[in-house]
N, C-alpha and C positions, 0 to 999 in steps of 0.2 A: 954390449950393454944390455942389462936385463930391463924389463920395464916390468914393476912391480904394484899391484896395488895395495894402499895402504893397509885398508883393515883386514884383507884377507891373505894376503903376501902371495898370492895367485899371480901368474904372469897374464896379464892384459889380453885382454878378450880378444881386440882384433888383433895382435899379434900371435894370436894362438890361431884367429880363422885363418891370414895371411900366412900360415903355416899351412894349415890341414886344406887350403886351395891350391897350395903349390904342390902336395902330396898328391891331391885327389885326382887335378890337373895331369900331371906326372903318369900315375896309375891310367887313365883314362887313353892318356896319348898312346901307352904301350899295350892296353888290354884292343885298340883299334888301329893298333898301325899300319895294317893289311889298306886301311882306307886311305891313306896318305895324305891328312885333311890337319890342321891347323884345330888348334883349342879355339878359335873364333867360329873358326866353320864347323867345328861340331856341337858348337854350342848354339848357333841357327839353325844348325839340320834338328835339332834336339827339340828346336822349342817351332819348329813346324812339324813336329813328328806326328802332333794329332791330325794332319788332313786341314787344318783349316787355316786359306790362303790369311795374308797377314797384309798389309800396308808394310813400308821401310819406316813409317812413322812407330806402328803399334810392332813391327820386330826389334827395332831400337830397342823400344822402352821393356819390353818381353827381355830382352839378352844384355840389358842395361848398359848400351853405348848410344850415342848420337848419331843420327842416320846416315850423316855424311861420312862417319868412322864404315859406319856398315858399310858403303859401298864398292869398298875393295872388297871383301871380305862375299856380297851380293855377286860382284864381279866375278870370281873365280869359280863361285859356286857355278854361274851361269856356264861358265867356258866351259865346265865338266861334266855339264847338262844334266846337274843337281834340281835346281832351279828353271823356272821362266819368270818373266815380269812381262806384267798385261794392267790391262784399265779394271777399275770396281765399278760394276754397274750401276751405273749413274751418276757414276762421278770419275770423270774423264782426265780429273786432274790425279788424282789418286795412282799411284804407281801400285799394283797387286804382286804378291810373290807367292808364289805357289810349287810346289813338286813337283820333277817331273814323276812318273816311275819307277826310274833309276835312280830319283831321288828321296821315294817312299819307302824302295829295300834297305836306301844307307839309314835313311831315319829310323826305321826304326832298330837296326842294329843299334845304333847308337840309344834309342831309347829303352831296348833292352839291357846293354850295357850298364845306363846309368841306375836302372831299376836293382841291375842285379848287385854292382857296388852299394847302391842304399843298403839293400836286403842284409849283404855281407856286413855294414860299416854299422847300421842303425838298427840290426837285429834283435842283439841285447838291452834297446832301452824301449822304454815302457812310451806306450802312445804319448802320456802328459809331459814324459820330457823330450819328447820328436816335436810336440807343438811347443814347449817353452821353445826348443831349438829354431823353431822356424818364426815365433814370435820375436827373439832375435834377432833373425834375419833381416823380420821387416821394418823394426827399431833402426835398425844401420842403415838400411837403404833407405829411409824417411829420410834420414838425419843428414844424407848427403843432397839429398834434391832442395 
């Protein structure tokens, strides 16, 4: 079944994204296979790749799952000694997740990776339609919270 919109007979926007994430996904899983890591987990290592520890509450929201989804996903990281979890100072209740190391080489492979798929995918268009795209982006993701 095609889903079509009416005034411009264009096939549906998120069924074009749910398309081009299952691609991008797909490409990513095989451009890092060497790493042996799940599209969850490289989408946390991705979004700790700058160095700066995160809460489970503020990596959630960062990698857009619910933190108790994240915890398997924190879990395996931890056993492959991607990860630690520790306290934020001053606040004891706060769970911190930070890199180890050997979690700052994978990250940033991977945020090389994803830099250089942009470069390759997003090359050809012009800055104003990379921000319409990503103004997009965050029209969908409002719209689902």
């Amino acid at each position: 079944m095609k889903f079509e919109t009416e005034a411009s007979g264009e096939q549906s926007a998120l069924l074009a994204l749910q398309r081009a994430t299952h691609a991008t996904l797909h490409l990513l899983a095989t451009e890092l296979v060497d790493l042996d890591l799940t599209a969850s987990e490289i989408n946390a290592l991705a979004n700790l790749a700058d160095g700066h520890g995160r809460t489970v509450s503020e990596l959630g929201t960062a990698v857009g799952t619910r933190p108790t989804t994240l915890t398997g996903v924190l879990d395996r990281l931890e056993r492959r000694g991607h990860i630690t979890r520790g306290t934020r100072a001053g606040d004891r209740r706060s769970v911190l997740i930070e890199l180890t190391p050997t979690g700052r080489i994978t990250a940033d492979t991977i945020r090389q990776t994803v830099a250089d798929l942009e470069r390759r995918a997003l090359g050809n268009l012009s800055p104003a339609q990379v921000d319409g795209f990503h103004a997009t982006l965050r029209a969908l993701t409002k719209a689902s919270s």
